[in-house]
mmCIF file of the N, C-alpha and C atoms, coordinates in Angstrom:
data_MODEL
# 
_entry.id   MODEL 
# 
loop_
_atom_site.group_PDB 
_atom_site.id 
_atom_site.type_symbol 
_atom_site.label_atom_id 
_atom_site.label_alt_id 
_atom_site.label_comp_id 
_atom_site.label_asym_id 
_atom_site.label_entity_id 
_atom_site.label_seq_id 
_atom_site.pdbx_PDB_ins_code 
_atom_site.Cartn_x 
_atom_site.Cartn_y 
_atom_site.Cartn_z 
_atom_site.occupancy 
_atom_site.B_iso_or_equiv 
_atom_site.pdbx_formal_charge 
_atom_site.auth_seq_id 
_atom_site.auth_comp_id 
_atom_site.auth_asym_id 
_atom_site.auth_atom_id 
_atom_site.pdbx_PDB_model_num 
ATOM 1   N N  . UNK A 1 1  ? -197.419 -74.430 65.675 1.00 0.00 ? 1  UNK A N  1 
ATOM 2   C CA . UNK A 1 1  ? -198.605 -73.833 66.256 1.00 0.00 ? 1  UNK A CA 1 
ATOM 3   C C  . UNK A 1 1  ? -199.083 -72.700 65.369 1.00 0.00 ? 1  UNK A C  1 
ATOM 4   N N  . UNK A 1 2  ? -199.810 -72.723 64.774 1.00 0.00 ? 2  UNK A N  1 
ATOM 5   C CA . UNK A 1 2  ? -200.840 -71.650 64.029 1.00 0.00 ? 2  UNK A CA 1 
ATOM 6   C C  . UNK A 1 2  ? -201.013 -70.251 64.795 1.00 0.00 ? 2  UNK A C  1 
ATOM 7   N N  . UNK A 1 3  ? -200.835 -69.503 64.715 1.00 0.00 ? 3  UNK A N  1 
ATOM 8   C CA . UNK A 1 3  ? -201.378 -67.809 65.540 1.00 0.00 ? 3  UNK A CA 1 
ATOM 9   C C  . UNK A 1 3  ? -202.179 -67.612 65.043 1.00 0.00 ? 3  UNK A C  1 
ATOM 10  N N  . UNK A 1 4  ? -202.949 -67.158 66.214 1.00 0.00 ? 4  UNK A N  1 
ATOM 11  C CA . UNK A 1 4  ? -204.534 -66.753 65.816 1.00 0.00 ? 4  UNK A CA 1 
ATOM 12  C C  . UNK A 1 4  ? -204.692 -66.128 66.598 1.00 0.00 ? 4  UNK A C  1 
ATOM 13  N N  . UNK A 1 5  ? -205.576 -64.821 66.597 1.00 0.00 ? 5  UNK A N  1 
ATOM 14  C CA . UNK A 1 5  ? -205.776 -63.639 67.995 1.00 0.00 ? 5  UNK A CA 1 
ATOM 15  C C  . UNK A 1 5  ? -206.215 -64.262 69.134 1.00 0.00 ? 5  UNK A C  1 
ATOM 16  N N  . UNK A 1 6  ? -206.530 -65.424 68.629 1.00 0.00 ? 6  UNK A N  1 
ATOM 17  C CA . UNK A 1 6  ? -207.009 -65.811 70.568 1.00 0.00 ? 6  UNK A CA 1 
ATOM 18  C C  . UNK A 1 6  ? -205.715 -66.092 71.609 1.00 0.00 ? 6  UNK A C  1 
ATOM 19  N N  . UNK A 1 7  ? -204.765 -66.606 70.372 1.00 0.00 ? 7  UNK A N  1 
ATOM 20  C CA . UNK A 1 7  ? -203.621 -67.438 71.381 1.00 0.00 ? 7  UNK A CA 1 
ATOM 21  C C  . UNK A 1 7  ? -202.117 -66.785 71.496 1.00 0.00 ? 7  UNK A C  1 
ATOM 22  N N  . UNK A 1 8  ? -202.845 -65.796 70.933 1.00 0.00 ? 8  UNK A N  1 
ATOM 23  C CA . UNK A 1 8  ? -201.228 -64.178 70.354 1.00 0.00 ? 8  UNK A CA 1 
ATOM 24  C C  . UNK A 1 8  ? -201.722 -62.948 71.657 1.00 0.00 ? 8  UNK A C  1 
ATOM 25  N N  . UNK A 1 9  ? -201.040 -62.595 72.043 1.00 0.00 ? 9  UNK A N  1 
ATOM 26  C CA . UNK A 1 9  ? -200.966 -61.489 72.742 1.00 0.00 ? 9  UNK A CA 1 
ATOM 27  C C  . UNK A 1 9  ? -201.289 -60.363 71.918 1.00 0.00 ? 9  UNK A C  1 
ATOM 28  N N  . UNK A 1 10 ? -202.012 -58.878 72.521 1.00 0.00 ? 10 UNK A N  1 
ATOM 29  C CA . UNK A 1 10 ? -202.074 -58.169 71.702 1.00 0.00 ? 10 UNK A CA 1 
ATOM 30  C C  . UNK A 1 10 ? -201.025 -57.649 71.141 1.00 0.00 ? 10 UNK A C  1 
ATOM 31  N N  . UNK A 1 11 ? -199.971 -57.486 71.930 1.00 0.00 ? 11 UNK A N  1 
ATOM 32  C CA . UNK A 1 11 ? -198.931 -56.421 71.184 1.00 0.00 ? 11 UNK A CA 1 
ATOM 33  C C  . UNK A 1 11 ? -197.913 -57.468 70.740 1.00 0.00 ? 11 UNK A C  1 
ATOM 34  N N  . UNK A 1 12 ? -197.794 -58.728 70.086 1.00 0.00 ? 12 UNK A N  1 
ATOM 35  C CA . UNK A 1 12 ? -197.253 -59.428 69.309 1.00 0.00 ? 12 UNK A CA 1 
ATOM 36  C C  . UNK A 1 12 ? -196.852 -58.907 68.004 1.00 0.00 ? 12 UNK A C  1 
ATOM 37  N N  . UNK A 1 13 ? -197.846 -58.477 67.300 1.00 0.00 ? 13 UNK A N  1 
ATOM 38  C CA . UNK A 1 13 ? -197.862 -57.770 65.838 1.00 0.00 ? 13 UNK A CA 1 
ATOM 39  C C  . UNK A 1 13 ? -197.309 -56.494 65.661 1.00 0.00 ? 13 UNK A C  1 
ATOM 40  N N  . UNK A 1 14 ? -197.823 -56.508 66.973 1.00 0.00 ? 14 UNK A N  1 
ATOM 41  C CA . UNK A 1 14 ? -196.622 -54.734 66.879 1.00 0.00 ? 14 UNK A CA 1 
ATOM 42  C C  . UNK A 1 14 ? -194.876 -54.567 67.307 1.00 0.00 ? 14 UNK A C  1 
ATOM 43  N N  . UNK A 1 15 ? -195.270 -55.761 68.482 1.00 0.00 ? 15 UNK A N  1 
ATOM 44  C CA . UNK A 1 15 ? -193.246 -55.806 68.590 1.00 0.00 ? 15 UNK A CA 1 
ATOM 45  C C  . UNK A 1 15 ? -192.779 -56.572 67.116 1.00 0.00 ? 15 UNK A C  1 
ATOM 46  N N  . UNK A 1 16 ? -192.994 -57.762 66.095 1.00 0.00 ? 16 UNK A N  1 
ATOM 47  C CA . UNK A 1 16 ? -192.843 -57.974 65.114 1.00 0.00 ? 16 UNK A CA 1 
ATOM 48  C C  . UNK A 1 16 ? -192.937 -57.001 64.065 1.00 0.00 ? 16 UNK A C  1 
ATOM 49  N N  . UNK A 1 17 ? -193.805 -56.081 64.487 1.00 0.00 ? 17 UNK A N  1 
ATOM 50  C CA . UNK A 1 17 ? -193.561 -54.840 62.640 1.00 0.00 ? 17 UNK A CA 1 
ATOM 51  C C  . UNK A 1 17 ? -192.620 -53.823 63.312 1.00 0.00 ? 17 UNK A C  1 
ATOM 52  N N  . UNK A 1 18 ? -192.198 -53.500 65.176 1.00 0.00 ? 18 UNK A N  1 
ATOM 53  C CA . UNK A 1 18 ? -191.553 -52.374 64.837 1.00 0.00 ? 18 UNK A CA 1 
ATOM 54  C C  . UNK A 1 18 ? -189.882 -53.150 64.674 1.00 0.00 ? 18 UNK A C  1 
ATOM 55  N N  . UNK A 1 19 ? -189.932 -53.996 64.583 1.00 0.00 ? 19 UNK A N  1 
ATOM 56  C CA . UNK A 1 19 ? -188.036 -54.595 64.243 1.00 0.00 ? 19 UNK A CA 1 
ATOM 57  C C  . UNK A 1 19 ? -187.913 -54.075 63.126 1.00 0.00 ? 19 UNK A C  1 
ATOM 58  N N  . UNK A 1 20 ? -188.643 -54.390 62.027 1.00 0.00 ? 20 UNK A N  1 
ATOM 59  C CA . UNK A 1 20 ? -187.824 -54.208 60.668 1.00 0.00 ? 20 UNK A CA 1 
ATOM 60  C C  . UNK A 1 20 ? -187.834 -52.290 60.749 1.00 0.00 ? 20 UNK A C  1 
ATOM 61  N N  . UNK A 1 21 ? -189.292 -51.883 61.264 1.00 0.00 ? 21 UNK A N  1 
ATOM 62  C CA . UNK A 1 21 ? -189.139 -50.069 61.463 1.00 0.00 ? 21 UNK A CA 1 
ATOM 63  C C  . UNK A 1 21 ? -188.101 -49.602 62.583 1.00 0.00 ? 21 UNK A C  1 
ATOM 64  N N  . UNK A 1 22 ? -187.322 -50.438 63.216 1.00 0.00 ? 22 UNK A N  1 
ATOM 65  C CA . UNK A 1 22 ? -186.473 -50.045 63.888 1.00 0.00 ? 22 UNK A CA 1 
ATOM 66  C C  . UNK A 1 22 ? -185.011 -49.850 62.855 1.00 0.00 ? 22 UNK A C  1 
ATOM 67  N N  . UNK A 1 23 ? -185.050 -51.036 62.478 1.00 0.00 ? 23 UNK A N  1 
ATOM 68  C CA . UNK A 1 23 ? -183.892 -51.313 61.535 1.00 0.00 ? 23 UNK A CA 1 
ATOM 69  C C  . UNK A 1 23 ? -183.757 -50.085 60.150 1.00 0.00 ? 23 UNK A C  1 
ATOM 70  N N  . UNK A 1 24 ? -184.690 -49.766 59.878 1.00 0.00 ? 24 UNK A N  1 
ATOM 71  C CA . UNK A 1 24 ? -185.140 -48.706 58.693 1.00 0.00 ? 24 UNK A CA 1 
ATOM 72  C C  . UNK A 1 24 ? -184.482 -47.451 59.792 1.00 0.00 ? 24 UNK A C  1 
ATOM 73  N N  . UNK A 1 25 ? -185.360 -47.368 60.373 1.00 0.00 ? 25 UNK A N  1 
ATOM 74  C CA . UNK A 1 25 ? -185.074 -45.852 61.596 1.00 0.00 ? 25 UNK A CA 1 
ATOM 75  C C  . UNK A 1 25 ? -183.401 -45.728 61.668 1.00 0.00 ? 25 UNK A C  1 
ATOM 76  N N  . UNK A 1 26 ? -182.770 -46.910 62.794 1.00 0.00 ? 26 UNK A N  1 
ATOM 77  C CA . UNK A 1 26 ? -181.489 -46.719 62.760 1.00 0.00 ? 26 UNK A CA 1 
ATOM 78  C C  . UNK A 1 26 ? -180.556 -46.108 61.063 1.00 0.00 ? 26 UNK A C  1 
ATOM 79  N N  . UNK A 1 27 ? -180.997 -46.181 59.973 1.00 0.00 ? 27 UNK A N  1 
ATOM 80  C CA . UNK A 1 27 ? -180.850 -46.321 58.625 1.00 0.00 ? 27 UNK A CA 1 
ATOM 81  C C  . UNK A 1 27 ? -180.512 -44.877 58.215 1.00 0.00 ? 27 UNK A C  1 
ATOM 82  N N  . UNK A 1 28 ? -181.984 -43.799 59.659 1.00 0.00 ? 28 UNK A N  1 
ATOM 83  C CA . UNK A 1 28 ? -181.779 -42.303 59.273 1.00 0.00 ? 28 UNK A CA 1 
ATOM 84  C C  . UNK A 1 28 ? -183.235 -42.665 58.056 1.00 0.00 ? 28 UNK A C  1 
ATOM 85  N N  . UNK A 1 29 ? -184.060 -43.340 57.812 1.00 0.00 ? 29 UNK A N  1 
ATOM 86  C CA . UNK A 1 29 ? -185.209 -42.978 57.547 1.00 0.00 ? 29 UNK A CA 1 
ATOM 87  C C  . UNK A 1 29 ? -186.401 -43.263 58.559 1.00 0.00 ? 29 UNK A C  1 
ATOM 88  N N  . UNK A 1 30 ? -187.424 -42.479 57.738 1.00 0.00 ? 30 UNK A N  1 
ATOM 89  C CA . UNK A 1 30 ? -188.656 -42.404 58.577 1.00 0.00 ? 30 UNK A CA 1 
ATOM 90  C C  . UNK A 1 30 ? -189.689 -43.318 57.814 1.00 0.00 ? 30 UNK A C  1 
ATOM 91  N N  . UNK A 1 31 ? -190.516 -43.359 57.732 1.00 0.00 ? 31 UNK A N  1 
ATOM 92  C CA . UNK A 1 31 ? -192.009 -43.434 57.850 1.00 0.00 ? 31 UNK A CA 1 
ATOM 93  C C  . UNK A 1 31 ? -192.920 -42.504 56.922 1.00 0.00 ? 31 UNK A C  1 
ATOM 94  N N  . UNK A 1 32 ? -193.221 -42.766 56.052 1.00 0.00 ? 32 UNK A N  1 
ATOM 95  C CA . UNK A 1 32 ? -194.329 -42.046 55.259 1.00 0.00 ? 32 UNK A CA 1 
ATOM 96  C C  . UNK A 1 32 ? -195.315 -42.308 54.574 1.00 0.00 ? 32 UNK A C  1 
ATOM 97  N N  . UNK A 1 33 ? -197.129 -41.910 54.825 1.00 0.00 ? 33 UNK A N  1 
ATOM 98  C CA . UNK A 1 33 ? -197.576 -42.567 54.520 1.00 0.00 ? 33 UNK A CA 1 
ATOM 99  C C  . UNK A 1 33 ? -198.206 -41.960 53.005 1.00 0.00 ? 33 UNK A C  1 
ATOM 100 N N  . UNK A 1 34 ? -198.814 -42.143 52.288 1.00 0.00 ? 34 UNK A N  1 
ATOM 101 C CA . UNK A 1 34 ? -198.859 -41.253 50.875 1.00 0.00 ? 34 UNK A CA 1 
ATOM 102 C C  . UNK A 1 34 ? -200.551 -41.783 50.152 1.00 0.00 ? 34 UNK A C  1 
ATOM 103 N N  . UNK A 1 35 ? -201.446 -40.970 50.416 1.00 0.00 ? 35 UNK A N  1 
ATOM 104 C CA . UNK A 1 35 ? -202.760 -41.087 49.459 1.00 0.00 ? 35 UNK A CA 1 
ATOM 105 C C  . UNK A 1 35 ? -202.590 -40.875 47.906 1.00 0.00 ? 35 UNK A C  1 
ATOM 106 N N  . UNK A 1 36 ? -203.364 -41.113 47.978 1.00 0.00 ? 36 UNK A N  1 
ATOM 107 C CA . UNK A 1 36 ? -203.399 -40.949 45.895 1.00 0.00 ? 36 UNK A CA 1 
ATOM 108 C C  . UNK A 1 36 ? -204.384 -41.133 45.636 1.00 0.00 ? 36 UNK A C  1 
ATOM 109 N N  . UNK A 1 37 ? -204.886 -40.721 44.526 1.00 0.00 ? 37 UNK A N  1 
ATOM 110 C CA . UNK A 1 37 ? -206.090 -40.780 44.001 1.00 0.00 ? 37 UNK A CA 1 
ATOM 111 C C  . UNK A 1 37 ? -206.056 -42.295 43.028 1.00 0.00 ? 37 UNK A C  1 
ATOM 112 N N  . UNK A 1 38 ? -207.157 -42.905 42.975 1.00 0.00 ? 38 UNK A N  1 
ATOM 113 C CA . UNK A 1 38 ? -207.160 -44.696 42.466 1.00 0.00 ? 38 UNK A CA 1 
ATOM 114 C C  . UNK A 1 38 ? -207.677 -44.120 40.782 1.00 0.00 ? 38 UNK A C  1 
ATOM 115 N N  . UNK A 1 39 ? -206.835 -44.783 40.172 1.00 0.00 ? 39 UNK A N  1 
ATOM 116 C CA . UNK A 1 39 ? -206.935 -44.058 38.739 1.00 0.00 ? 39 UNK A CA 1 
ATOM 117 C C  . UNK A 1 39 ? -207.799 -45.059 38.597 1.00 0.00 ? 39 UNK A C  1 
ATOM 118 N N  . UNK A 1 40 ? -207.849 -46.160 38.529 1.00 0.00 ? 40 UNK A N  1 
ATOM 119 C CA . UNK A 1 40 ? -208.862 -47.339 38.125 1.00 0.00 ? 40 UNK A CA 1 
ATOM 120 C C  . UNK A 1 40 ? -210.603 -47.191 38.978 1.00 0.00 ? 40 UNK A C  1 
ATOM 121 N N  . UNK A 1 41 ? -210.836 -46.070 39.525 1.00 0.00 ? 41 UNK A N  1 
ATOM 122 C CA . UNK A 1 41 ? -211.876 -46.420 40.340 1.00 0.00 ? 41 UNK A CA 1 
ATOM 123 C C  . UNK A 1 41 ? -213.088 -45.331 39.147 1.00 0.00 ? 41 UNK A C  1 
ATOM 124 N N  . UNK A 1 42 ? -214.343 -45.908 38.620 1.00 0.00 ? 42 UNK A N  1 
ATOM 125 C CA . UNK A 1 42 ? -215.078 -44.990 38.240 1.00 0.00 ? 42 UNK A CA 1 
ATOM 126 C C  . UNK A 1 42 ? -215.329 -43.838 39.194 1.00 0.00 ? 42 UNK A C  1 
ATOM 127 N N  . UNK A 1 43 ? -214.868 -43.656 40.174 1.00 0.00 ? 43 UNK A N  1 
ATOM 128 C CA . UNK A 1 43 ? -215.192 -41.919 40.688 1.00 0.00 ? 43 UNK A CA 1 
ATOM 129 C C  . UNK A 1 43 ? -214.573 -41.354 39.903 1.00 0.00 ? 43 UNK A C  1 
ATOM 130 N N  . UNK A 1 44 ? -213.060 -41.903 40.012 1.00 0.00 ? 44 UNK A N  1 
ATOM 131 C CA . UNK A 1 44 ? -211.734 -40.861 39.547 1.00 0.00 ? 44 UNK A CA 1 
ATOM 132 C C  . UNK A 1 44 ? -211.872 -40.919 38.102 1.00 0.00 ? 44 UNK A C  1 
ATOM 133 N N  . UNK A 1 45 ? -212.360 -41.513 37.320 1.00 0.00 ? 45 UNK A N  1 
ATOM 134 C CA . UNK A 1 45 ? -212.715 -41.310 36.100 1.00 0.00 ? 45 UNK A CA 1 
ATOM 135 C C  . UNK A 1 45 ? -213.939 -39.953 35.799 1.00 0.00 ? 45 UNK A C  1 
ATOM 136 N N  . UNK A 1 46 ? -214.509 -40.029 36.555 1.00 0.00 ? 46 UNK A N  1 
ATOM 137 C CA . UNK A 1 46 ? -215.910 -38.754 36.271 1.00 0.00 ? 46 UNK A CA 1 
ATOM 138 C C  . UNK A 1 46 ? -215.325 -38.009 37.032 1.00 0.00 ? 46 UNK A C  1 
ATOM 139 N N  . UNK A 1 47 ? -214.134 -37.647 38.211 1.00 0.00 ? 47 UNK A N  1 
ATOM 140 C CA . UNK A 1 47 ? -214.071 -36.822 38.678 1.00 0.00 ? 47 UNK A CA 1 
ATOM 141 C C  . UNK A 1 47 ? -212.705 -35.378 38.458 1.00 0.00 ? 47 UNK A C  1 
ATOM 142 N N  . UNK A 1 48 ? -212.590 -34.760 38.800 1.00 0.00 ? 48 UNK A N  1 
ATOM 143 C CA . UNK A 1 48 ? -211.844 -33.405 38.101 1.00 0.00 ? 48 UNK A CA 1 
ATOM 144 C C  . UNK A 1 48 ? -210.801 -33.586 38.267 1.00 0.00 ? 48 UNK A C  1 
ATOM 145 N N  . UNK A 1 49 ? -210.488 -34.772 39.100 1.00 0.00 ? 49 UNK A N  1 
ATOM 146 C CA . UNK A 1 49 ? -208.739 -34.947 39.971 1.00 0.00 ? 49 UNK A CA 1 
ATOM 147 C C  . UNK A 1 49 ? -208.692 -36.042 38.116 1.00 0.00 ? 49 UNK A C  1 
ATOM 148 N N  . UNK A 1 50 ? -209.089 -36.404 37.066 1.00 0.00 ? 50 UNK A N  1 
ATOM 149 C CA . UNK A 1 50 ? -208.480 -36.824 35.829 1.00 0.00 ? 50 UNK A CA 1 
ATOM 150 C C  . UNK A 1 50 ? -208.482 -35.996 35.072 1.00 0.00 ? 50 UNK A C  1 
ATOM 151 N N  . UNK A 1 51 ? -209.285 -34.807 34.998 1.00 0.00 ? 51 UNK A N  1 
ATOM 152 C CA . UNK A 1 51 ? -209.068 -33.687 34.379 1.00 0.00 ? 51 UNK A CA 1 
ATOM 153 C C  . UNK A 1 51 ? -207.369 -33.160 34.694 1.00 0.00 ? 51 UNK A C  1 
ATOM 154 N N  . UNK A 1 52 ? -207.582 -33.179 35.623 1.00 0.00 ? 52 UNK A N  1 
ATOM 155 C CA . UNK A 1 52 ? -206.395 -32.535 36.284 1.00 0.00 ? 52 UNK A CA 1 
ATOM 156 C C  . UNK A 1 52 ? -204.578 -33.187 36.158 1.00 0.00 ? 52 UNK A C  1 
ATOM 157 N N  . UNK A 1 53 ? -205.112 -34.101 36.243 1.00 0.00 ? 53 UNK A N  1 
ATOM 158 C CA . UNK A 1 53 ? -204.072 -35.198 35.828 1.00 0.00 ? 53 UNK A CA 1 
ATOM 159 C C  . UNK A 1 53 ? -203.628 -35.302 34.814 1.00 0.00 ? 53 UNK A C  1 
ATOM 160 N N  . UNK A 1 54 ? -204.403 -35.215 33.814 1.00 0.00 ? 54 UNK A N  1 
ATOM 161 C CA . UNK A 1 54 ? -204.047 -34.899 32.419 1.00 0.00 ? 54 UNK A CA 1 
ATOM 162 C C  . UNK A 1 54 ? -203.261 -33.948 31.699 1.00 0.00 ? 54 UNK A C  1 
ATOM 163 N N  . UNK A 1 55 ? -203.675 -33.037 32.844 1.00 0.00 ? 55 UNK A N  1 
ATOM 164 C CA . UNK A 1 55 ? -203.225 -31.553 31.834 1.00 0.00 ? 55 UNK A CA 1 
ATOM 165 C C  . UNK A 1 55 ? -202.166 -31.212 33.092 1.00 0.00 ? 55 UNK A C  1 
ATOM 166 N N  . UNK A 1 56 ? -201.395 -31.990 33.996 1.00 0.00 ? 56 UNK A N  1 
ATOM 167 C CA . UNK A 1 56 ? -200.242 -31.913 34.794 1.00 0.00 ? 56 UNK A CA 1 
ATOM 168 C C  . UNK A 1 56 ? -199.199 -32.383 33.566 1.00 0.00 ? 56 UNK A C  1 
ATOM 169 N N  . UNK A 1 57 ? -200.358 -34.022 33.164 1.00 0.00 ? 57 UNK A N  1 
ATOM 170 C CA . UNK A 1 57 ? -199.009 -34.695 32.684 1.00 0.00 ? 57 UNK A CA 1 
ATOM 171 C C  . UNK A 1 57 ? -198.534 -34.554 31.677 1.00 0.00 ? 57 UNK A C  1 
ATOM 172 N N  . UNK A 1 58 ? -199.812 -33.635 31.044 1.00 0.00 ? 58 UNK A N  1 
ATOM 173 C CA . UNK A 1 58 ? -198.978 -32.862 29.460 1.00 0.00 ? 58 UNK A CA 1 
ATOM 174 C C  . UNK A 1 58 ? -198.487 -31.745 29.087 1.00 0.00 ? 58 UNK A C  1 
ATOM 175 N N  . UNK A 1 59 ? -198.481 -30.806 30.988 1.00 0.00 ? 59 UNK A N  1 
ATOM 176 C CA . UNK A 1 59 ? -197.676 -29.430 31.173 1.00 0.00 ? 59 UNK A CA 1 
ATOM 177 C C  . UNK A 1 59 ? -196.037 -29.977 31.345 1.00 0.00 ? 59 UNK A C  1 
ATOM 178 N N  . UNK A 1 60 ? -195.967 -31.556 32.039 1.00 0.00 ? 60 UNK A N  1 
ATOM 179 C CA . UNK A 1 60 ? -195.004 -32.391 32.515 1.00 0.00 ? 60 UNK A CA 1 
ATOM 180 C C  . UNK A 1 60 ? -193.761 -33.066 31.071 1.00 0.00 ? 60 UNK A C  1 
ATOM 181 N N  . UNK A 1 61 ? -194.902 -33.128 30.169 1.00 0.00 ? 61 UNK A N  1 
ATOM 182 C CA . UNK A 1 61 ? -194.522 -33.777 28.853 1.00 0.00 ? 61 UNK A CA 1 
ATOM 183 C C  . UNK A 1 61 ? -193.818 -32.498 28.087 1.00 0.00 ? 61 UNK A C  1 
ATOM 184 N N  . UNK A 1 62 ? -194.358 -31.609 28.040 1.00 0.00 ? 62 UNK A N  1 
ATOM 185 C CA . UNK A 1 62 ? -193.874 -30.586 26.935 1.00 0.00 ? 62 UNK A CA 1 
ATOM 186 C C  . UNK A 1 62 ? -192.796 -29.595 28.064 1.00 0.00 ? 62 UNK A C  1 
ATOM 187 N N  . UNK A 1 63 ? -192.470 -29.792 28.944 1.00 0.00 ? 63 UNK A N  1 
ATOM 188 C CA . UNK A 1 63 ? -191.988 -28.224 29.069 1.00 0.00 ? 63 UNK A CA 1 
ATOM 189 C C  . UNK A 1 63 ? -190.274 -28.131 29.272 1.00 0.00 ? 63 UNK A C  1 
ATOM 190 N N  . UNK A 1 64 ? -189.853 -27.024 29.083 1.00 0.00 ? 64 UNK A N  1 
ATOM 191 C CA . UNK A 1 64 ? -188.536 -26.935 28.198 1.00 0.00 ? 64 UNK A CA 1 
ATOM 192 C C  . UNK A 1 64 ? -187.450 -27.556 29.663 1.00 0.00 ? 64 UNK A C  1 
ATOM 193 N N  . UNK A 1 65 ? -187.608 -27.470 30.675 1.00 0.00 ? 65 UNK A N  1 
ATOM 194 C CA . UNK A 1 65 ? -186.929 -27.740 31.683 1.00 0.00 ? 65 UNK A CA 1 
ATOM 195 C C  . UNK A 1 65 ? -187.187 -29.017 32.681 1.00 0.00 ? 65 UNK A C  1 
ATOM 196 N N  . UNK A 1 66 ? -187.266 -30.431 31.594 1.00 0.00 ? 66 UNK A N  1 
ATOM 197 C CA . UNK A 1 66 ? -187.907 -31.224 32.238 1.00 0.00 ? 66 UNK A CA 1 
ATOM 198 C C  . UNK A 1 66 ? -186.516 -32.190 32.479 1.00 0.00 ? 66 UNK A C  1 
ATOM 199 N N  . UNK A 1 67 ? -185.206 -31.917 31.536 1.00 0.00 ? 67 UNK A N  1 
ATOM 200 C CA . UNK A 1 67 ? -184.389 -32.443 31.849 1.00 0.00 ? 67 UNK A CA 1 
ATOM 201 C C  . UNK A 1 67 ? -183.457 -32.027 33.085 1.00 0.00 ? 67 UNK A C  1 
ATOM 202 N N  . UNK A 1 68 ? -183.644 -30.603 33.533 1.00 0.00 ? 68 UNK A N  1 
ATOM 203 C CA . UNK A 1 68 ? -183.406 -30.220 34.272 1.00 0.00 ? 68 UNK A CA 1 
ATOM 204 C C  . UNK A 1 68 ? -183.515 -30.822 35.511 1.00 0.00 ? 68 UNK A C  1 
ATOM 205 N N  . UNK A 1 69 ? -185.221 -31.070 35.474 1.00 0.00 ? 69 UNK A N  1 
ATOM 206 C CA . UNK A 1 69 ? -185.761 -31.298 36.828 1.00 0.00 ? 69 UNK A CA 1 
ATOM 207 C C  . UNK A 1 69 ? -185.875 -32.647 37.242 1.00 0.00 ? 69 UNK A C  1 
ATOM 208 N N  . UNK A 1 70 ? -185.355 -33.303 35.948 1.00 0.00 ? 70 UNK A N  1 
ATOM 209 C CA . UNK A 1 70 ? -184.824 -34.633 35.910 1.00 0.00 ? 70 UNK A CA 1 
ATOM 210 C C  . UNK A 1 70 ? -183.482 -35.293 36.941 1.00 0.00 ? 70 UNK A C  1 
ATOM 211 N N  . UNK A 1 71 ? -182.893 -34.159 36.499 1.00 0.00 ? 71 UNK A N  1 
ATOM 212 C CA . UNK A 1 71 ? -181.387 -34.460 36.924 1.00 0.00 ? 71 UNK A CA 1 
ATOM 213 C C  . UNK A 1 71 ? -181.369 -33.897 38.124 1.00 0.00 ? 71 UNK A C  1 
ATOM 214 N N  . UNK A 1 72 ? -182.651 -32.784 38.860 1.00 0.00 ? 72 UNK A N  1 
ATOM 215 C CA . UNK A 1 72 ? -182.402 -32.652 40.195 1.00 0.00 ? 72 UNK A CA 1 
ATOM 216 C C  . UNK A 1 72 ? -182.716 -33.687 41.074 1.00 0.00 ? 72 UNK A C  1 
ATOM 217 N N  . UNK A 1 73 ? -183.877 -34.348 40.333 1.00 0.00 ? 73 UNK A N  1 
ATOM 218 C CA . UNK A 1 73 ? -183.998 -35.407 40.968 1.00 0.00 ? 73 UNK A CA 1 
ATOM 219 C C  . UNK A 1 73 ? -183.324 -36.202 41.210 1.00 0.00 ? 73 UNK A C  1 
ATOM 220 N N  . UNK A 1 74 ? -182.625 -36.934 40.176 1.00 0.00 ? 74 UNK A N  1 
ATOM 221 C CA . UNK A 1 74 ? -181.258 -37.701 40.501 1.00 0.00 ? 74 UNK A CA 1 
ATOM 222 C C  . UNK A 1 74 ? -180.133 -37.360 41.392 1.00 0.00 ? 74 UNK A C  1 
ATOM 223 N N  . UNK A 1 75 ? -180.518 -35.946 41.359 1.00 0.00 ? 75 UNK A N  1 
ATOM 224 C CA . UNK A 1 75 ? -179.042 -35.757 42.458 1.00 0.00 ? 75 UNK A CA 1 
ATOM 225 C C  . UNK A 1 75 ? -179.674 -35.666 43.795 1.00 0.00 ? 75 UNK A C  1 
ATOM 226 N N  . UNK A 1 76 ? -181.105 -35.516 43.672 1.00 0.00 ? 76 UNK A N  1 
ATOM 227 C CA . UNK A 1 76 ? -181.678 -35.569 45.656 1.00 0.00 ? 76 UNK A CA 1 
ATOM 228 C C  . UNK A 1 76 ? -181.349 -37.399 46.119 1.00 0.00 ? 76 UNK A C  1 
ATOM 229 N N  . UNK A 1 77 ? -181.838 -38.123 45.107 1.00 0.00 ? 77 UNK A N  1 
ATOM 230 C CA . UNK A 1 77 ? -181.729 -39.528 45.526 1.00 0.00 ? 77 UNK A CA 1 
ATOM 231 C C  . UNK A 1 77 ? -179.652 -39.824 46.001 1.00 0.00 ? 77 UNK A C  1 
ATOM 232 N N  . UNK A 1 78 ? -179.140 -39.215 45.109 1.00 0.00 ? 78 UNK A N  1 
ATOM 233 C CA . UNK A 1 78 ? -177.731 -39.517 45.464 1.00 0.00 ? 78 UNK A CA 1 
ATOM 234 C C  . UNK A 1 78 ? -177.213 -38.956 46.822 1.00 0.00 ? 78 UNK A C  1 
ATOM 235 N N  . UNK A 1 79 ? -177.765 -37.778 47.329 1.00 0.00 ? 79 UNK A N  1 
ATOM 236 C CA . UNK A 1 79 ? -177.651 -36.769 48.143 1.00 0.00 ? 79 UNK A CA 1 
ATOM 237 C C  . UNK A 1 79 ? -177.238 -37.328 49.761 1.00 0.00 ? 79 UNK A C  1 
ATOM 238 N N  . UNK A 1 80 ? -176.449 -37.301 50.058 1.00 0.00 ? 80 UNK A N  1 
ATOM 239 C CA . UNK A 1 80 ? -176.216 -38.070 51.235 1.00 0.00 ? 80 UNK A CA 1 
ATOM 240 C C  . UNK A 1 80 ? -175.775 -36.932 52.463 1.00 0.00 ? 80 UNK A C  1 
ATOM 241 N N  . UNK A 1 81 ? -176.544 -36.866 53.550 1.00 0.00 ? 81 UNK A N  1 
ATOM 242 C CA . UNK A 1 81 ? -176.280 -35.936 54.498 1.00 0.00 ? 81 UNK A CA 1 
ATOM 243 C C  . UNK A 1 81 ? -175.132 -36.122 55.337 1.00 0.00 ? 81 UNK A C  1 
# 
């Protein structure tokens, strides 16, 4: 049988997406949702958020404590509460 909104209940789609977010949850994670700016879109090309981007990623490229902040990172991902 094919599902199609006529012949699905409304809250079908939602008891089906919260299993796997249940399964994540029990896990001890959450949920996060994250914007970004679309590097491919001509706004973000004419607009100041690539200016900006640029000169993050070449304060990011040169600076003396990047291995540092490297390896903190690695140790938040290992980090187990």
């Amino acid at each position: 049988m094919r599902v199609t909104s006529s012949n699905r209940s409304k809250g079908a789609s939602r008891r089906y997406a919260s299993a796997p977010c249940a399964r994540l949850r029990a896990q001890g994670l959450r949920r996060v949702e994250l914007w970004v700016p679309d590097m491919h879109s001509t706004r973000f090309a004419a607009a100041r958020f690539r200016t900006m981007a640029q000169r993050q990623s070449a304060r990011a490229a040169i600076a003396d404590d990047v291995y540092d902040d490297q390896l903190f990172v690695e140790n938040l991902a290992d980090w187990d509460e």
